[in-house]
C-alpha positions, 0 to 999 in steps of 0.5 A, spaced: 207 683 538 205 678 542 199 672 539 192 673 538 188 668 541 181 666 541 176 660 540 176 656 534 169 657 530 164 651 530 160 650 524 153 648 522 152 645 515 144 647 513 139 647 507 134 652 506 128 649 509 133 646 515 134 654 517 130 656 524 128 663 524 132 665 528 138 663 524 135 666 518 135 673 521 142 673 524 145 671 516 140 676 513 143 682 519 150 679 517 149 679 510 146 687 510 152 689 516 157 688 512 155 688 504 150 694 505 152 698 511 159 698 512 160 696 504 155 702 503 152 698 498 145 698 495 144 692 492 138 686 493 141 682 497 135 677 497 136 673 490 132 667 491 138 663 491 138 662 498 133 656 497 138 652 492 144 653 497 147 650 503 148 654 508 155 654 512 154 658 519 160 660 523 159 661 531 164 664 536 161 661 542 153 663 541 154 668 536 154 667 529 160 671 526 162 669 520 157 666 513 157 663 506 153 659 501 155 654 497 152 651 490 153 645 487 155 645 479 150 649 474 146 652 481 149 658 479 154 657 476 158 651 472 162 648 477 161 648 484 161 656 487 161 660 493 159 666 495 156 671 500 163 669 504 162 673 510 165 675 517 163 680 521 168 686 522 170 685 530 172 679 528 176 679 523 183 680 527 181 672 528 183 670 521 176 666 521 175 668 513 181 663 512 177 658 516 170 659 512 172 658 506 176 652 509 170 649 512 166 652 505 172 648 500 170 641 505 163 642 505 163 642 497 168 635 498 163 632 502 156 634 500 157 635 492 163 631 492 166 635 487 174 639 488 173 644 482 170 652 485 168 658 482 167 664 486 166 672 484 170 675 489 170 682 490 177 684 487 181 687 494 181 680 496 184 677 490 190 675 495 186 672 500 182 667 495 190 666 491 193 664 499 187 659 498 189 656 492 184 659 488 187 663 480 184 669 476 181 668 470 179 673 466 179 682 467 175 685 473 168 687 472 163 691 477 158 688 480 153 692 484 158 697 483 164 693 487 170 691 482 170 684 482 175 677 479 172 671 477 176 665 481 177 659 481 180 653 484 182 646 481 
């Protein structure tokens, strides 16, 4: 099987307000891609959290392929949290989920200066998260309809 090879990810680390137009359409057109359209889920993916997150935005080249917020404690949930963990489909062959969430771990290092990470994962990416260093707690619940495990990472 011979290697797959492709550029790196770049990164940008912005707020809320910090975010162009332009940025904005493209996370909100990814988001809905893959959470509504190819998850067929109906849910409000606008929840007025945006605003308090840190927003982590992966490019191949000029594209934005890969996404995720992250919080600081009580945000959203009592420790640290990420979550809208996103990568577009074509890409995903790349392994640049295991690169966001690697950039996503550090951004909450560096900004928040915290090591303790809670997320809601959708529970058939429950290996994904474990090979990261995150543990389930709890049962699986539903949320918007998707099976989902409560992670975390200490």
């Amino acid at each position: 099987m011979t290697p797959i090879k492709t550029t790196p990810l770049s990164f940008k680390i912005k707020e809320f307000n910090q975010l162009n137009t332009k940025e904005l359409y493209a996370i909100l057109q990814l988001r809905s891609e893959v959470f509504v359209v190819e998850q067929n889920c109906v849910y409000q993916d606008i929840d007025n959290k945006d605003q308090k997150a840190l927003h982590i935005l992966g490019y191949h080249e000029k594209n934005l392929v890969a996404y995720a917020r992250i919080f600081k404690p009580y945000d959203y949930f009592k420790l640290a949290s990420i979550g809208r963990v996103v990568v577009a489909l074509k890409y995903r062959k790349y392994r640049y989920g295991y690169a966001l969430m690697e950039a996503a771990i550090k951004a909450i290092q560096d900004y928040f200066k915290e090591t303790n990470i809670v997320i809601s994962a959708q529970e058939y990416l429950e290996k994904f998260y474990t090979n990261l260093g995150f543990i389930k707690e709890g049962k699986s619940y539903l949320e918007d309809g998707i099976p989902h495990i409560y992670m975390v990472k200490m």
